[in-house]
DSSP file (Angstrom, degrees, kcal/mol; ACC not computed):
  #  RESIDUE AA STRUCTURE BP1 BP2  ACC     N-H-->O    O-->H-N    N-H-->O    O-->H-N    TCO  KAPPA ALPHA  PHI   PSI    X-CA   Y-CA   Z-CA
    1    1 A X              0   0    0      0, 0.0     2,-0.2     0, 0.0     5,-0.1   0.000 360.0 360.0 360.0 140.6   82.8  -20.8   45.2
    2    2 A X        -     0   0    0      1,-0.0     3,-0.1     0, 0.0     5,-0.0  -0.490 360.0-100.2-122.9 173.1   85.0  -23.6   46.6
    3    3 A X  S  > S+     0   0    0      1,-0.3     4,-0.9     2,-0.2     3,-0.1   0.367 119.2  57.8 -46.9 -30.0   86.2  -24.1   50.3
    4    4 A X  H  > S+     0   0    0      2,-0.2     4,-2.8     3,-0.1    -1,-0.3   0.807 107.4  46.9-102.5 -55.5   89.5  -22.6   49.8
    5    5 A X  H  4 S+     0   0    0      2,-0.2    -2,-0.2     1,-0.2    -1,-0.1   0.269 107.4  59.9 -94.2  19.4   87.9  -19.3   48.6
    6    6 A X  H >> S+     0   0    0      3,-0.2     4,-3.7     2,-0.1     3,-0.6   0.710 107.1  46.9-103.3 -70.3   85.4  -19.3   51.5
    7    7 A X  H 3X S+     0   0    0     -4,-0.9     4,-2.1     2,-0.2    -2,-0.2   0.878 104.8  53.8 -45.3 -49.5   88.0  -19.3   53.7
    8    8 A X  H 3X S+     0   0    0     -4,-2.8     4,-1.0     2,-0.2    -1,-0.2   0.700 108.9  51.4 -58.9 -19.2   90.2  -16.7   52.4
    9    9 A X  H X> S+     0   0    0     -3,-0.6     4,-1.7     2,-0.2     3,-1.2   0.940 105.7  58.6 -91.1 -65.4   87.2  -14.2   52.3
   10   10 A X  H 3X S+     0   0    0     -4,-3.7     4,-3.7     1,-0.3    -2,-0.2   0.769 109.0  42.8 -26.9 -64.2   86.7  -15.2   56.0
   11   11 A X  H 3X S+     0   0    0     -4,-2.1     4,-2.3     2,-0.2    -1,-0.3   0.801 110.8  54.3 -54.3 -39.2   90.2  -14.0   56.9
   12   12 A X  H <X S+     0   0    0     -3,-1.2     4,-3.5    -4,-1.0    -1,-0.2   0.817 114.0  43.7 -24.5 -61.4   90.0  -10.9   54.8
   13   13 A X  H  X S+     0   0    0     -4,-1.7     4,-0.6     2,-0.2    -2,-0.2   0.983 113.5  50.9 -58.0 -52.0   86.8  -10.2   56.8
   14   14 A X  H >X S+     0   0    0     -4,-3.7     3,-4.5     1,-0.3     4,-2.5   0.922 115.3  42.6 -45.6 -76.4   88.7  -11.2   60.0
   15   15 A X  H 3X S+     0   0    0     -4,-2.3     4,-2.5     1,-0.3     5,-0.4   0.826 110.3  52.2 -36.3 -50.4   91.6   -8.8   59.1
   16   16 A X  H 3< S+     0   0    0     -4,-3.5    -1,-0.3     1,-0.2    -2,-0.2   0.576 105.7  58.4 -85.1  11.1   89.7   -5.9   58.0
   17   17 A X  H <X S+     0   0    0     -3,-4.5     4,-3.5    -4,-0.6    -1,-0.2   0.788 102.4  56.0 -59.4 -61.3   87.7   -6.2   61.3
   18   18 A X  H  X S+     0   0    0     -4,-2.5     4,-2.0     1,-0.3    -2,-0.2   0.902 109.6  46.2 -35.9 -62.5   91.0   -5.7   63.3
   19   19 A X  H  X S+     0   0    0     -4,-2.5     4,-2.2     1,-0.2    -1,-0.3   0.843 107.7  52.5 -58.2 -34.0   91.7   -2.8   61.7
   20   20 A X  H  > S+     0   0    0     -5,-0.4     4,-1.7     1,-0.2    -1,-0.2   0.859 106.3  50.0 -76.0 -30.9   88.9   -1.5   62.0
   21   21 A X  H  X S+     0   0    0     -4,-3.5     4,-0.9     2,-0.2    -1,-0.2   0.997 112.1  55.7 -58.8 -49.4   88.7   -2.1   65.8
   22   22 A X  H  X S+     0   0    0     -4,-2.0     4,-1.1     1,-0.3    -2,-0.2   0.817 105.3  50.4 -68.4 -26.9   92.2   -0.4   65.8
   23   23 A X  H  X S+     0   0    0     -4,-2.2     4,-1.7     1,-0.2    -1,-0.3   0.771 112.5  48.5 -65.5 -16.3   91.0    2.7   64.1
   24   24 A X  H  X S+     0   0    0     -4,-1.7     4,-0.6    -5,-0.3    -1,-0.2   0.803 107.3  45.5-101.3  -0.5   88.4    3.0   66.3
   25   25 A X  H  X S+     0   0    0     -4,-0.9     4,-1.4    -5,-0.2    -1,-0.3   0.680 112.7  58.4-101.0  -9.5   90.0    2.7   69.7
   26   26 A X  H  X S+     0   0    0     -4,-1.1     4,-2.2     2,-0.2     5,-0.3   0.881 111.7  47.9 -58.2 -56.0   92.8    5.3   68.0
   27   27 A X  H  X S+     0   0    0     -4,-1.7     4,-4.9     1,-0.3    -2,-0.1   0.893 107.3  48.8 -21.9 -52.7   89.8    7.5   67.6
   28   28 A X  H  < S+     0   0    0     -4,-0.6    -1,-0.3     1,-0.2    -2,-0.2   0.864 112.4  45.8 -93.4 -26.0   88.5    7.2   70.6
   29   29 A X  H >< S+     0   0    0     -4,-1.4     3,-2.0     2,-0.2    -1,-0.2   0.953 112.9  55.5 -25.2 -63.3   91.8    7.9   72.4
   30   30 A X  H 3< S+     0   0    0     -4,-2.2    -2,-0.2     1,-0.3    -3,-0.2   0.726 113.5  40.4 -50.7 -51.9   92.1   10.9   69.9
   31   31 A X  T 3< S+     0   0    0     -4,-4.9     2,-0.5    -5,-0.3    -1,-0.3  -0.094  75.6 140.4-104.1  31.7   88.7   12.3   70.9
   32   32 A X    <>  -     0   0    0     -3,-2.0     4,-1.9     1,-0.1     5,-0.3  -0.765  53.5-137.6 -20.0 101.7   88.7   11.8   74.5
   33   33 A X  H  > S+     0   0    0     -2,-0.5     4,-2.2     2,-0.3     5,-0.2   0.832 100.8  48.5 -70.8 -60.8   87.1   14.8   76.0
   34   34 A X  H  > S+     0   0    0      2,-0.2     4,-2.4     1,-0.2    -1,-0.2   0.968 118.5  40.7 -24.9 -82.4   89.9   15.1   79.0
   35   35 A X  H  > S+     0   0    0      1,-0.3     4,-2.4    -6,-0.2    -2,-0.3   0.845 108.9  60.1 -61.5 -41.3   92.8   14.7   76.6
   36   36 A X  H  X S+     0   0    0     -4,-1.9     4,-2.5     3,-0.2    -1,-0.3   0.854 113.1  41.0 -42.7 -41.7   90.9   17.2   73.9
   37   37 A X  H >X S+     0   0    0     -4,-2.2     4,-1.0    -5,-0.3     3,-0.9   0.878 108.2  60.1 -86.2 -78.0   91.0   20.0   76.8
   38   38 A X  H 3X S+     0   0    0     -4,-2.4     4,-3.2     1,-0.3    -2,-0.2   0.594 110.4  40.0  12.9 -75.2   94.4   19.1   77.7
   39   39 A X  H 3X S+     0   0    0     -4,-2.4     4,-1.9     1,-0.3     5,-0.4   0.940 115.1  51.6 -70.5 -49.1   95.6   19.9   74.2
   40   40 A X  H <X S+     0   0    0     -4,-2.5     4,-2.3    -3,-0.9    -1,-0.3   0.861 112.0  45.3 -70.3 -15.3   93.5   22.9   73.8
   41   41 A X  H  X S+     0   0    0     -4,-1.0     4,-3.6     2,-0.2     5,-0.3   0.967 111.9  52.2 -61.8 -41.2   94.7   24.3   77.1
   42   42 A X  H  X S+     0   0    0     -4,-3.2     4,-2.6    -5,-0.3    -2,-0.2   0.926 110.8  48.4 -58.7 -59.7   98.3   23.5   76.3
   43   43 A X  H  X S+     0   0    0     -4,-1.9     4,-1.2     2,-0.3    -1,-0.2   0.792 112.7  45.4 -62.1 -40.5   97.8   25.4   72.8
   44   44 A X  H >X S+     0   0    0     -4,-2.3     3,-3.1    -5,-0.4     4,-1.1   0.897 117.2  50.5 -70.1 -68.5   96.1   28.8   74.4
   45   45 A X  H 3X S+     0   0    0     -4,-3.6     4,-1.7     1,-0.3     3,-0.4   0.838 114.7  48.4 -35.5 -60.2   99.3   28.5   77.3
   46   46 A X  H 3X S+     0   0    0     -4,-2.6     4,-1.0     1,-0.3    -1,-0.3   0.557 108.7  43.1 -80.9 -21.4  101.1   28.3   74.5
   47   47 A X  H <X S+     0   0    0     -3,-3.1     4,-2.4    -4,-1.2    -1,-0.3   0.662 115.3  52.4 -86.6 -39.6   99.9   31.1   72.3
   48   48 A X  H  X S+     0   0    0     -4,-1.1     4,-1.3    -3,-0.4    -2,-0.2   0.824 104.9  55.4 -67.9 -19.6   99.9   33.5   75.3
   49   49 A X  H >X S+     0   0    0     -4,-1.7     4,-1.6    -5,-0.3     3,-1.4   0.999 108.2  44.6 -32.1-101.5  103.2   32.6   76.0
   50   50 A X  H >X S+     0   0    0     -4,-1.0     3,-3.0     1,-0.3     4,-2.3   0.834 115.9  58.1 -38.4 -81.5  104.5   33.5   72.4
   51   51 A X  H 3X S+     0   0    0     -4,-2.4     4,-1.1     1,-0.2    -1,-0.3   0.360 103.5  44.0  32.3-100.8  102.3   36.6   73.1
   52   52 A X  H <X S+     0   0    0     -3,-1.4     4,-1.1    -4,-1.3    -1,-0.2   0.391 115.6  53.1 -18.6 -50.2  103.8   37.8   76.0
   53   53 A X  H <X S+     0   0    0     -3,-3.0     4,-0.5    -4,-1.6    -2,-0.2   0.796 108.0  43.9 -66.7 -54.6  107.0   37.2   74.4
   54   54 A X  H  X S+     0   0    0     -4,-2.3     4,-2.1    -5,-0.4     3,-0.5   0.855 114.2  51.0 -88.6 -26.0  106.6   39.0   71.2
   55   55 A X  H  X S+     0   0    0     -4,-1.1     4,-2.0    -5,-0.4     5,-0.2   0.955 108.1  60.6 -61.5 -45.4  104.9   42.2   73.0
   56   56 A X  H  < S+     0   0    0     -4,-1.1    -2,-0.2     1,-0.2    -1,-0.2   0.645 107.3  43.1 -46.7 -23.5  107.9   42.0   75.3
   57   57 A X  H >X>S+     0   0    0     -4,-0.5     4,-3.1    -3,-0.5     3,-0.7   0.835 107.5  51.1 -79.2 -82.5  109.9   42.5   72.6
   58   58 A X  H >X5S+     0   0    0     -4,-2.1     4,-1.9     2,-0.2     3,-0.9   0.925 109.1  57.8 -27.0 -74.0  108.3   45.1   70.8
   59   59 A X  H 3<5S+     0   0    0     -4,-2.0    -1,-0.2     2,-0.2    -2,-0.2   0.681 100.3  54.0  -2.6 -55.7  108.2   47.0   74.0
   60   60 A X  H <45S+     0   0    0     -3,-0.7     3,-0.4    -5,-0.2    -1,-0.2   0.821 113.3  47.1 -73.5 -34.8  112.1   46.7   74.4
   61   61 A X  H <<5S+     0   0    0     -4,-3.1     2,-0.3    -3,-0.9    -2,-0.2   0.630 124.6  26.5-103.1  -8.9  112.4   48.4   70.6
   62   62 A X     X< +     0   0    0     -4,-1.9     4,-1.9    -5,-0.6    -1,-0.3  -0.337  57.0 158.0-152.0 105.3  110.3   50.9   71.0
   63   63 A X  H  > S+     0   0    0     -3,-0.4     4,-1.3    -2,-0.3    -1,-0.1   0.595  77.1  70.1 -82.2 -26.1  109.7   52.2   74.5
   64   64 A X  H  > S+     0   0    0     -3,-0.2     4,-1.3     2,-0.2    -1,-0.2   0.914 103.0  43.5 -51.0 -61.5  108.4   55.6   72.9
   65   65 A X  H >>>S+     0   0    0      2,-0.2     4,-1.3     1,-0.2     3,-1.0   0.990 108.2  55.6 -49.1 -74.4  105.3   53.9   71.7
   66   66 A X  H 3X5S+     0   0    0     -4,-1.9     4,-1.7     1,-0.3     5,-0.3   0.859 113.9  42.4 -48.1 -37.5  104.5   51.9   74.7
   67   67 A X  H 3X5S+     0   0    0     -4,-1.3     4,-3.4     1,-0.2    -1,-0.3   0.871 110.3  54.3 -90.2  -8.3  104.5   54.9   76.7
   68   68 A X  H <X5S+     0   0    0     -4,-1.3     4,-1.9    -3,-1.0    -1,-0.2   0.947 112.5  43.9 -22.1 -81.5  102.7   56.9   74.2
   69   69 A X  H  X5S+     0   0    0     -4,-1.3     4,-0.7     2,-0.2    -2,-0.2   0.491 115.0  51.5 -85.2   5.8   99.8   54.2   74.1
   70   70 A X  H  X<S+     0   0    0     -4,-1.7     4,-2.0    -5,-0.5     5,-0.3   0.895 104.0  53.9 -71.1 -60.2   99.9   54.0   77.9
   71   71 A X  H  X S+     0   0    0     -4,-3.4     4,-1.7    -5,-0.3    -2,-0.2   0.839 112.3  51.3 -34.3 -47.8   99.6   57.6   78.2
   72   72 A X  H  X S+     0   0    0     -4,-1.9     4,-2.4     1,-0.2    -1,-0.2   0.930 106.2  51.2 -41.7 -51.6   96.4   57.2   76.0
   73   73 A X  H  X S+     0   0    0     -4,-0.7     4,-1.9     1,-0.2    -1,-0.2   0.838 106.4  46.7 -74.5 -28.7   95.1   55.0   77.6
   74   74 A X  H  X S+     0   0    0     -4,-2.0     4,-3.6     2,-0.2    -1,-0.2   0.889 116.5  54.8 -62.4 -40.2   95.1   56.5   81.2
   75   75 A X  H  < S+     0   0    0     -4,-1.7    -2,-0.2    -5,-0.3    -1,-0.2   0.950 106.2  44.0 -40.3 -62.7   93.9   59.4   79.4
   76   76 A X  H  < S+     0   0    0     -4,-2.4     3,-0.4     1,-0.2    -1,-0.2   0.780 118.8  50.4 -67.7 -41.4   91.0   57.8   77.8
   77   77 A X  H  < S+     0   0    0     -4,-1.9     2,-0.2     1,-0.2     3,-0.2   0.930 123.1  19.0 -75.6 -34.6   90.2   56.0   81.4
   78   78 A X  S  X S+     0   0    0     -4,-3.6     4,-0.6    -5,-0.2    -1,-0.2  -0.371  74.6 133.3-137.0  65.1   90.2   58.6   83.9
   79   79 A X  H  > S+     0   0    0     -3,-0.4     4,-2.0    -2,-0.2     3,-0.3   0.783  81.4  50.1 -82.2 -31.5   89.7   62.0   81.8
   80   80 A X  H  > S+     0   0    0      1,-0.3     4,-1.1    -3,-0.2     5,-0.2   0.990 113.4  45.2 -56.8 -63.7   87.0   63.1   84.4
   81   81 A X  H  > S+     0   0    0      1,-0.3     4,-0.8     2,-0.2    -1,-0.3   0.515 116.1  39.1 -51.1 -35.9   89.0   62.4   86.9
   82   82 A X  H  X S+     0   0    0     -4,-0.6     4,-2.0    -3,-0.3    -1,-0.3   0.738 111.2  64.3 -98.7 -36.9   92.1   64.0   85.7
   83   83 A X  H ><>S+     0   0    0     -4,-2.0     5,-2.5    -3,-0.2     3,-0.5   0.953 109.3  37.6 -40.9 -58.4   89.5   66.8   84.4
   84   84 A X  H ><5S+     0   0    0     -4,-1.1     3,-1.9     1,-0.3    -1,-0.2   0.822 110.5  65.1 -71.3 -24.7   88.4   67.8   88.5
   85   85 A X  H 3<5S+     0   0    0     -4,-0.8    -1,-0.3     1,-0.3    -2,-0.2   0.891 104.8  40.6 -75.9 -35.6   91.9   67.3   89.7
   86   86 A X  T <<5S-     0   0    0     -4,-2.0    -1,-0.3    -3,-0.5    -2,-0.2   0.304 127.0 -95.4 -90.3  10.6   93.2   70.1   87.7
   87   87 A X  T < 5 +     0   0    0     -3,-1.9    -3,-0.2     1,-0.1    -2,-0.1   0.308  64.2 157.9 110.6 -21.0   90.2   72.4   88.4
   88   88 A X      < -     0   0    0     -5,-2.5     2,-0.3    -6,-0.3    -1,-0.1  -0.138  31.0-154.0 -21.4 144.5   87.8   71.7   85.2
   89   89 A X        -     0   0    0      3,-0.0     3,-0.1     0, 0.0    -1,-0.1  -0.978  21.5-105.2-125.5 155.7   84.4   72.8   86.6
   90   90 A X        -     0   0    0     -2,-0.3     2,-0.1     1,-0.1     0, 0.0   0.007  42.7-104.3 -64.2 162.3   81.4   71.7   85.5
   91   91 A X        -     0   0    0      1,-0.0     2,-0.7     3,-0.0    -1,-0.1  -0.428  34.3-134.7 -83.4 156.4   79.3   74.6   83.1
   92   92 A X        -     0   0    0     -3,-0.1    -1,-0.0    -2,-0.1    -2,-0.0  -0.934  26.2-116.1-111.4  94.1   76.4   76.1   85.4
   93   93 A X        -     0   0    0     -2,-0.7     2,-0.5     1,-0.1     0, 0.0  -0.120  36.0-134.3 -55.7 147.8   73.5   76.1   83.1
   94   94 A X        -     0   0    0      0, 0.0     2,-0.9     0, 0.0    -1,-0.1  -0.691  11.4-110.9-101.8 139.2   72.5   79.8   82.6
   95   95 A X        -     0   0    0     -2,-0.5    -2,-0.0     1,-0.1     0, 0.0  -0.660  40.3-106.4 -66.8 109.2   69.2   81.3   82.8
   96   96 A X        -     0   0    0     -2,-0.9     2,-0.1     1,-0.1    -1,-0.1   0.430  32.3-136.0 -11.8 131.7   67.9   82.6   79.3
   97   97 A X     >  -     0   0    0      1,-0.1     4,-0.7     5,-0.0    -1,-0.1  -0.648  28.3-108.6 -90.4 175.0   67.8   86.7   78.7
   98   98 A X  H  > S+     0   0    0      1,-0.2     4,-1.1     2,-0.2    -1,-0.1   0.512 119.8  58.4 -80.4  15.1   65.2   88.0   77.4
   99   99 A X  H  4 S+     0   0    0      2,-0.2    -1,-0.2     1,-0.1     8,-0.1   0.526 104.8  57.0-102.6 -24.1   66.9   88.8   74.1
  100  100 A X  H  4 S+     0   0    0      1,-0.1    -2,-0.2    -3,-0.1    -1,-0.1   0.744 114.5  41.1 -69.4 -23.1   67.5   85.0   74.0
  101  101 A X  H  < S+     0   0    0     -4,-0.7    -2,-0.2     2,-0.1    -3,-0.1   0.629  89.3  99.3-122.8 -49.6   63.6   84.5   74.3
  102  102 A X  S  < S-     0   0    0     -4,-1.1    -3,-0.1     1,-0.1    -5,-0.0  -0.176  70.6-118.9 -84.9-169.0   62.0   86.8   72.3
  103  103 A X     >  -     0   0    0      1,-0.1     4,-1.9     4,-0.0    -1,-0.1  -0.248  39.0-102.3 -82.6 172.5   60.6   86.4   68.8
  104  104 A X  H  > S+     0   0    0      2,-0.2     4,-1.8     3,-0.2    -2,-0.1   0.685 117.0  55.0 -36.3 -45.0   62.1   88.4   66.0
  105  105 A X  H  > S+     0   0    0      2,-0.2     4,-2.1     1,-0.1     5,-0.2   0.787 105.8  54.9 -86.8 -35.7   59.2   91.3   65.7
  106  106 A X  H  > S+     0   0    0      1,-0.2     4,-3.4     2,-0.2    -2,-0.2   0.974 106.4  57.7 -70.3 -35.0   59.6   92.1   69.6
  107  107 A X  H  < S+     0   0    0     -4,-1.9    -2,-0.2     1,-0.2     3,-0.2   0.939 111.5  38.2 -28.8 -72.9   63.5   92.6   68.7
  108  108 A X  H  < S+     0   0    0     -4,-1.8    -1,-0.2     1,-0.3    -2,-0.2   0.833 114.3  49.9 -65.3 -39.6   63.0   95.1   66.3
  109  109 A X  H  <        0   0    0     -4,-2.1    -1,-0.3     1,-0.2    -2,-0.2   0.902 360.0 360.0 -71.3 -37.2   60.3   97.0   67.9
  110  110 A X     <        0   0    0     -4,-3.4    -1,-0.2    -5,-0.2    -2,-0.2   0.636 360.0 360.0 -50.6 360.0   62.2   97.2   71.4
C-alpha cells in the first residue's frame, strides 16, 4: 500500500465521519422529546379538528338522526329519572298467600 493510497483512505474515512456526524445530529433534532410532542399534539389538534368538521357535517344532512341519537341517549341517561317524573312507582314487594306457600298435597286436600 503506497502513500498515495493511505491518504485517500484517510479522506474516505474523514468524509464518511462527516456524514455520519450529520445523520446523527438530524436524528437527534428529529427525536427531540419537546419537538416529538409538539408534532404529536399538532396531529391530535389536527384530527379533532377534521372530526368536528366531518360530524358537523353529517349533522347538517341529516338532522333526523342526530336528534334521534340524542333522544337515545338522554333516554338511556336519565330513565329513572324520567321514570319518577312521570309517576312510575316503585313495585311494593307483596307478602306471600298461603296458596303461594303451600306444597302441592295441602292444595288438593284443602
Amino acid at each position: 500500500m503506497t502513500a498515495a493510497d493511505v491518504t485517500l483512505a484517510e479522506a474516505r474515512v474523514a468524509e464518511a465521519r462527516q456524514r455520519l456526524d450529520g445523520t446523527i445530529e438530524r436524528l437527534q433534532t428529529e427525536l427531540e422529546p419537546r419537538r416529538l410532542a409538539r408534532v404529536a399534539l399538532a396531529e391530535v389538534t389536527e384530527g379533532g379538528e377534521r372530526a368536528v368538521r366531518v360530524g358537523t357535517e353529517v349533522a347538517r344532512r341529516n338532522p333526523g338522526v342526530l336528534a334521534g341519537g340524542v333522544t337515545l341517549l338522554f333516554a338511556l341517561v336519565t330513565g329513572r329519572q324520567v321514570a319518577r317524573l312521570f309517576g312510575k312507582k316503585k313495585r311494593q314487594k307483596r307478602l306471600p298467600s298461603p296458596e303461594d306457600t303451600a306444597t302441592p298435597a295441602e292444595r288438593i286436600g284443602s
